[in-house]
C-alpha positions in Angstrom: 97.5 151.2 115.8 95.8 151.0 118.9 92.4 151.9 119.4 90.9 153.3 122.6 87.0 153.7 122.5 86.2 151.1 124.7 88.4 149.8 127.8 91.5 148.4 127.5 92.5 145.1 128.6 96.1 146.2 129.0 97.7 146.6 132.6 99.9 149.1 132.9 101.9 149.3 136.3 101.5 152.0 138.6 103.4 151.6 141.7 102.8 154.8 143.0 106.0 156.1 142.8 107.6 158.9 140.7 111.3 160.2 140.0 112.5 162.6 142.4 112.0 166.7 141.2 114.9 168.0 140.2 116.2 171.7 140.8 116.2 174.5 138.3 119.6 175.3 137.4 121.8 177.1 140.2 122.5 180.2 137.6 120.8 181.0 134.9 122.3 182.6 132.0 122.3 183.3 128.2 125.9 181.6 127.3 125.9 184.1 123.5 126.2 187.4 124.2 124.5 188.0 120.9 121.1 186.5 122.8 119.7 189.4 123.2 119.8 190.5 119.6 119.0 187.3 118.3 115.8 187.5 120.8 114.7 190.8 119.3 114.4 189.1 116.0 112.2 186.8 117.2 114.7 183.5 116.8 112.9 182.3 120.4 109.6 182.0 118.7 110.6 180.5 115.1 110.6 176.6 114.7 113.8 175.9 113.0 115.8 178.2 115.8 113.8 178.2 119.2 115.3 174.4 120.3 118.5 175.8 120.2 117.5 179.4 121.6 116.3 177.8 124.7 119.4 175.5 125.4 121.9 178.6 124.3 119.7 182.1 125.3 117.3 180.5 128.3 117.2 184.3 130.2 116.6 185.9 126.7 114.2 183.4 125.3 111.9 184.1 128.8 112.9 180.2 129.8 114.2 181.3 133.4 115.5 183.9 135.9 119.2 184.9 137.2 119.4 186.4 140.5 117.6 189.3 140.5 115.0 188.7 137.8 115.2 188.6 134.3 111.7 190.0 133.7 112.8 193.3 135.9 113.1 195.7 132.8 115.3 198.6 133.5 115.5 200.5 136.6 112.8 202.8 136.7 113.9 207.1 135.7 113.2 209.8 137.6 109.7 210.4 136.1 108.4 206.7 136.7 107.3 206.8 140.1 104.5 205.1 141.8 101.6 207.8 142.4 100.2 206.0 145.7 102.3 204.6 148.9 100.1 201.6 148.5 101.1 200.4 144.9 103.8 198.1 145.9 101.6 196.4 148.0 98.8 196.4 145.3 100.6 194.6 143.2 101.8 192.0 145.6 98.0 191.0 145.8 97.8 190.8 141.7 96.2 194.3 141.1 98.2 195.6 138.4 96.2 192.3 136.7 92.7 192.8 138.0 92.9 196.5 138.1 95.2 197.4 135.1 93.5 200.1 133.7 94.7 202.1 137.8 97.7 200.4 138.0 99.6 200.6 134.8 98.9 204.3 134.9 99.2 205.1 138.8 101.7 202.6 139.8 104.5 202.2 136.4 107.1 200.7 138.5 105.4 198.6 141.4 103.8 196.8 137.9 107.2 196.5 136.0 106.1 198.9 133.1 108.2 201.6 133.1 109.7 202.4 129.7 113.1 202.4 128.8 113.0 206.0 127.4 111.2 207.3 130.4 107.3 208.4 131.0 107.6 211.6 129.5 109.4 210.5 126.2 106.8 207.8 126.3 103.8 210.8 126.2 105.8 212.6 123.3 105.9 209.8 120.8 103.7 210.1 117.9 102.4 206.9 118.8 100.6 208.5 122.3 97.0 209.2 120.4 93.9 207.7 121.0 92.2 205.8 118.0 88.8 206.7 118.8 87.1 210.3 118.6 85.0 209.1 121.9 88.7 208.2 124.0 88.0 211.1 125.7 84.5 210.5 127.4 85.3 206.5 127.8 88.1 207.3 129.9 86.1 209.9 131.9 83.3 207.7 132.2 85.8 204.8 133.9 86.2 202.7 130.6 89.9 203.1 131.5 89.6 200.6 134.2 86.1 199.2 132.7 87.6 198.1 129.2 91.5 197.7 129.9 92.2 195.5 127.3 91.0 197.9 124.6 91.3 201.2 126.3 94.7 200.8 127.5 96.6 200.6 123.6 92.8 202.3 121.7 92.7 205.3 124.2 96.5 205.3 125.6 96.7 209.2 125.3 92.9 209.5 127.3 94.1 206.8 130.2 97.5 208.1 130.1 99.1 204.6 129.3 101.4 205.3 126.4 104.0 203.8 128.4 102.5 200.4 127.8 101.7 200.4 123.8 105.1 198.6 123.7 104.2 194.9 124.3 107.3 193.8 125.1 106.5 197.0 128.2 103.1 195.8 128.9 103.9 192.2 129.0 106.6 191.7 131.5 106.4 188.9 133.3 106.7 189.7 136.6 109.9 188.4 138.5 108.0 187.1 141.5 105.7 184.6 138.7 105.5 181.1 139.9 106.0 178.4 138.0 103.3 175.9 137.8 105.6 172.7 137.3 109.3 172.4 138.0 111.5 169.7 136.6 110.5 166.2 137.3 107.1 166.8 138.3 105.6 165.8 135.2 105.7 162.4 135.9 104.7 162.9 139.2 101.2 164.8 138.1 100.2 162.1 135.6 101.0 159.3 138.0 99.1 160.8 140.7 96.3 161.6 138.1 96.4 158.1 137.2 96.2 156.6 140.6 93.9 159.3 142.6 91.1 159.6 140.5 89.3 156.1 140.5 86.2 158.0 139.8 86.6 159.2 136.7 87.6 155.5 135.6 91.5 156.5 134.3 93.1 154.1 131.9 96.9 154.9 131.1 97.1 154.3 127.4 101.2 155.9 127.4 103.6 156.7 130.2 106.3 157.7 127.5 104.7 160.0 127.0 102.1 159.6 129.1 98.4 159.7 127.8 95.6 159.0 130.0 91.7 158.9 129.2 89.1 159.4 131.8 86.4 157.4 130.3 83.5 159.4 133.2 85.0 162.8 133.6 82.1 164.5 132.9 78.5 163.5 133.2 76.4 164.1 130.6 74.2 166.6 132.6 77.6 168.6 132.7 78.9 167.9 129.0 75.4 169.6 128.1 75.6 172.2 130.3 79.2 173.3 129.4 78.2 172.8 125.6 75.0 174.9 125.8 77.2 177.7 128.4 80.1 178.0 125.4 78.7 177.4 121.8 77.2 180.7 121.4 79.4 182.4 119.0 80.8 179.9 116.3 82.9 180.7 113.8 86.1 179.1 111.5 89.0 177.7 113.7 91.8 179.5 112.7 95.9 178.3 113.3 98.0 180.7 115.3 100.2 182.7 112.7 102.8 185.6 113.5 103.8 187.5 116.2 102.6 191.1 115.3 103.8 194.3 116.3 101.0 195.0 119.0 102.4 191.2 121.1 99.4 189.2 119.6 99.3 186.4 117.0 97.8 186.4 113.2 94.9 184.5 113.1 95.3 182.1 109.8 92.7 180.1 108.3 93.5 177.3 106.5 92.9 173.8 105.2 94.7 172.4 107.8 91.6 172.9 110.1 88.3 172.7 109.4 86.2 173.2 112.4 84.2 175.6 113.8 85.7 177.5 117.3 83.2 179.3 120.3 85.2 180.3 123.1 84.3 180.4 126.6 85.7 184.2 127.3 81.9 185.9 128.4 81.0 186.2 131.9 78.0 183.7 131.3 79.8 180.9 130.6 83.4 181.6 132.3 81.1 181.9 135.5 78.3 179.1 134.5 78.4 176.5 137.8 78.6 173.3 135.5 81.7 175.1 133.9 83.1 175.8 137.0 82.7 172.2 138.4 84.4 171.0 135.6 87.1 173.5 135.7 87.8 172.6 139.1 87.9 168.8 138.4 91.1 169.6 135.5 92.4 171.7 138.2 92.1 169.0 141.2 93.5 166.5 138.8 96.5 168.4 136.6 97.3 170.4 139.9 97.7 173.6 137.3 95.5 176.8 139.0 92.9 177.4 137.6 94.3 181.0 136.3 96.9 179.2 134.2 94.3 177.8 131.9 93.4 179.4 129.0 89.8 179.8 128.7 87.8 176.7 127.3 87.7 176.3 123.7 84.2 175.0 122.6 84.9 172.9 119.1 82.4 171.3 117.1 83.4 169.2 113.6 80.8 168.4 111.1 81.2 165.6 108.1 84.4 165.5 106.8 85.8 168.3 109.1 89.2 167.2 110.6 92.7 168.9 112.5 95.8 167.5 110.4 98.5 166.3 112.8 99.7 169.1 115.1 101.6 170.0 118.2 99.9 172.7 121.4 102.9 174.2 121.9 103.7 177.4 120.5 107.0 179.1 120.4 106.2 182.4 121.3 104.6 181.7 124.3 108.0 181.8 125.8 108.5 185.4 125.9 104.6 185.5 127.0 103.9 185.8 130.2 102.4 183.1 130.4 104.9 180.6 129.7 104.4 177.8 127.7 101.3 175.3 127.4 102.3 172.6 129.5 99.3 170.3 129.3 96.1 169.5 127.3 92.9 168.8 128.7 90.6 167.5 125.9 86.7 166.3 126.9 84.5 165.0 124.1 80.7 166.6 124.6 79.3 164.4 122.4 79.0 160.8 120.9 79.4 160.4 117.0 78.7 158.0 114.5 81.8 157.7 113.1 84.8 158.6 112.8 86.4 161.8 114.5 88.9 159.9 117.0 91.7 161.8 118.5 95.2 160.3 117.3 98.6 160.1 118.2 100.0 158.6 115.4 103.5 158.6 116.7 102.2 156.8 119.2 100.3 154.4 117.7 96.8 155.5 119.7 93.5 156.5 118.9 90.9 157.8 121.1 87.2 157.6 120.0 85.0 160.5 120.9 82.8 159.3 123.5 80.6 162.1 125.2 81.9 162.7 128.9 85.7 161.3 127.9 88.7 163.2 128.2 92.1 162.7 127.2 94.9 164.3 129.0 98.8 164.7 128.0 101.6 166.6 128.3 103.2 169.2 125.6 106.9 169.6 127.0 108.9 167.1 128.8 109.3 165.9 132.2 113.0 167.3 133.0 112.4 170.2 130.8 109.1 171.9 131.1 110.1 174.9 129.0 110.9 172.5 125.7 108.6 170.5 123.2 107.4 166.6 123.6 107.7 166.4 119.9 106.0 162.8 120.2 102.9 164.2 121.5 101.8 165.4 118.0 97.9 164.5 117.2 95.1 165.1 114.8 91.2 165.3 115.1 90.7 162.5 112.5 87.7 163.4 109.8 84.3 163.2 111.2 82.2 160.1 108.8 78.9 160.2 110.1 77.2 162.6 112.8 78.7 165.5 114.7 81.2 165.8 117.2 81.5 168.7 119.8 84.8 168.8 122.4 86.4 171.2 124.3 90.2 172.2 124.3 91.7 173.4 128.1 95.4 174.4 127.7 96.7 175.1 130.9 100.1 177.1 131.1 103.5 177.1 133.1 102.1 180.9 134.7 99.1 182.6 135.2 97.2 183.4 131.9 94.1 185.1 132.7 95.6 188.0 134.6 97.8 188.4 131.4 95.0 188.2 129.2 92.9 191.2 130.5 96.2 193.5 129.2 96.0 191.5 125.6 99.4 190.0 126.6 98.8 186.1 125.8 98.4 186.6 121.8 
């Protein structure tokens, strides 16, 4: 096995060029038509089935569009109406994201969220109740718009939003979403990360698939900075677990991970300047926007804490509308003793933790963005001696954060 904690001598060639992007296909289409039934029973997002859910049910699985949008939900009733002349436009600039608690409520169809039975079937259910004796007042006093994530599905009767307590209502993705790498420009992002970036001293450890390590992507004024910003709240890493009713994931704990988790959600440290330079720097370098990428997870592994091999990619992002994790960002905010390296066993590669290092790889495959690298598997080896603190970025095919503020990205 190779090991990559100091320089390489190795060459690898980099000529600059890259293999022309190829075009989504001309019409896509679920070829089953039982896709849509096996899709509500969640055969997209389990592991044995969703490889041959994506080849067989692409528009079902969330993998693509045919003409006319397959995230277009059905055609809004006569009680779904936009409430302003201004919604379509509204959300055309991304406000049923930044304002959802308004939108959702004022403009239903502009933001693809009217409800198959209709709005006032919707208000009828005995699921329209708030969950709190204090809805009432929050949504007066503008929590509605304040708190959307929680007021929206806690107080849906109060900020009249019952429409959206389905999650497969509330997270449409929007058939005008962009996606963030088409097929064949995989190659062409790592070998222009490879190439461009001089400064941050790049040394191509795989091409197939690729793995590149920026020896001085950060300094260590900024690994500090981003460390001391985000490790504020620690508590058990947990592994993603099912898809429950309300769109979000389980949170399992288990002895497959070991480490301690503080994520950089709060205002403080989303919107530190150190962060925000090194935010910008993945972003310059992965050409992902910056609203793709999950928030930063702060990790930090004491003695004998470890990740057993593993794979970013997770199933039921499909459906999400976020798409799936397309690349990894990892930087190391500390040096350790011992121990701790990042490895791709498949690949025969370890990385040792080095503070201001990063490592940066891809999840899905170059012609197929939507599908699983299954060679990119790694592990966060045991920690020996010392402690190591890193950061995760995962940065998806479509915009996260706007997603996230309506609890739509699990």
């Amino acid at each position: 096995m190779a090991h990559f904690g100091e320089r390489s001598t190795a060459e690898v060639k980099m000529d600059g060029s890259a293999s022309p992007a190829a075009t989504m296909p001309e019409v896509c289409q679920d070829r089953s038509p039982e896709c849509e039934k096996w899709a509500t029973f969640e055969r997209c997002e389990k592991e044995e089935e969703w490889e041959f859910m994506l080849q067989e049910c692409p528009v079902s699985c969330g993998v693509c569009s045919p003409p006319g949008g397959s995230e277009a939900g059905p055609k809004p009733t006569g009680d779904c109406v936009d409430k302003h002349e201004s919604c379509a436009y509204w959300a055309d600039i991304g406000e049923c994201y930044q304002n959802p608690g308004y939108m959702l409520a004022h403009c239903a169809p502009s933001c693809n969220v009217c409800p198959p039975q209709g709005m006032a079937a919707s208000r009828a259910a005995a699921e329209c109740v708030d969950t709190h004796q204090s809805c009432a007042n929050w949504a007066h006093a503008g929590e509605c718009s304040a708190n959307p994530s929680f007021m929206m599905v806690g107080c849906a009767k109060s900020c009249n939003t019952c429409h959206v307590l389905d999650p497969d209502v509330r997270c449409r993705r929007s058939a005008k979403a962009t996606m963030a790498l088409l097929p064949g420009q995989l190659n062409e992002t790592f070998t222009r990360a490879a190439r461009d970036f001089a400064e941050y001293e790049p040394e191509v450890m795989s091409t197939d698939p690729w793995v590149i390590v920026f020896h001085k992507f950060t300094t260590e004024e900024e690994a500090d900075a981003v460390l001391a910003a985000g490790g504020t709240q620690w508590t058990v890493s947990s592994d993603v677990g099912e898809r429950l009713p309300n769109g979000s994931f389980a949170s399992i704990q288990s002895t497959a991970r070991t480490s301690s988790t503080s994520w950089c959600t709060e205002e403080d440290c989303a919107a530190h300047p150190m962060v925000q330079r090194v935010t910008k720097r993945i972003e310059d370098v992965s050409r992902i926007p910056y609203k793709n990428s999950e928030f930063l997870q702060m990790l930090q592994y004491q003695v004998g804490q470890y990740y057993v091999n593993h794979h970013d990619y997770i199933p039921g992002h499909l459906k999400m509308p976020c798409g799936p994790r397309l690349f990894t960002f990892y930087l190391y905010l500390s040096d350790v003793e011992a121990g701790g390296a990042t490895a791709f066993k498949k690949l025969g590669l370890e990385v040792k933790p080095k503070k201001g290092r990063a490592v940066f790889w891809p999840s899905v495959l170059n012609e197929k963005p939507f599908m699983r690298d299954p060679r990119t598997y790694h592990e966060a080896m045991p920690v020996v001696s010392g402690k190591k603190y890193g950061v995760n970025a995962w940065l998806h095919m479509y915009d996260f954060k706007g997603p996230y503020r309506l609890s739509c990205t699990g």
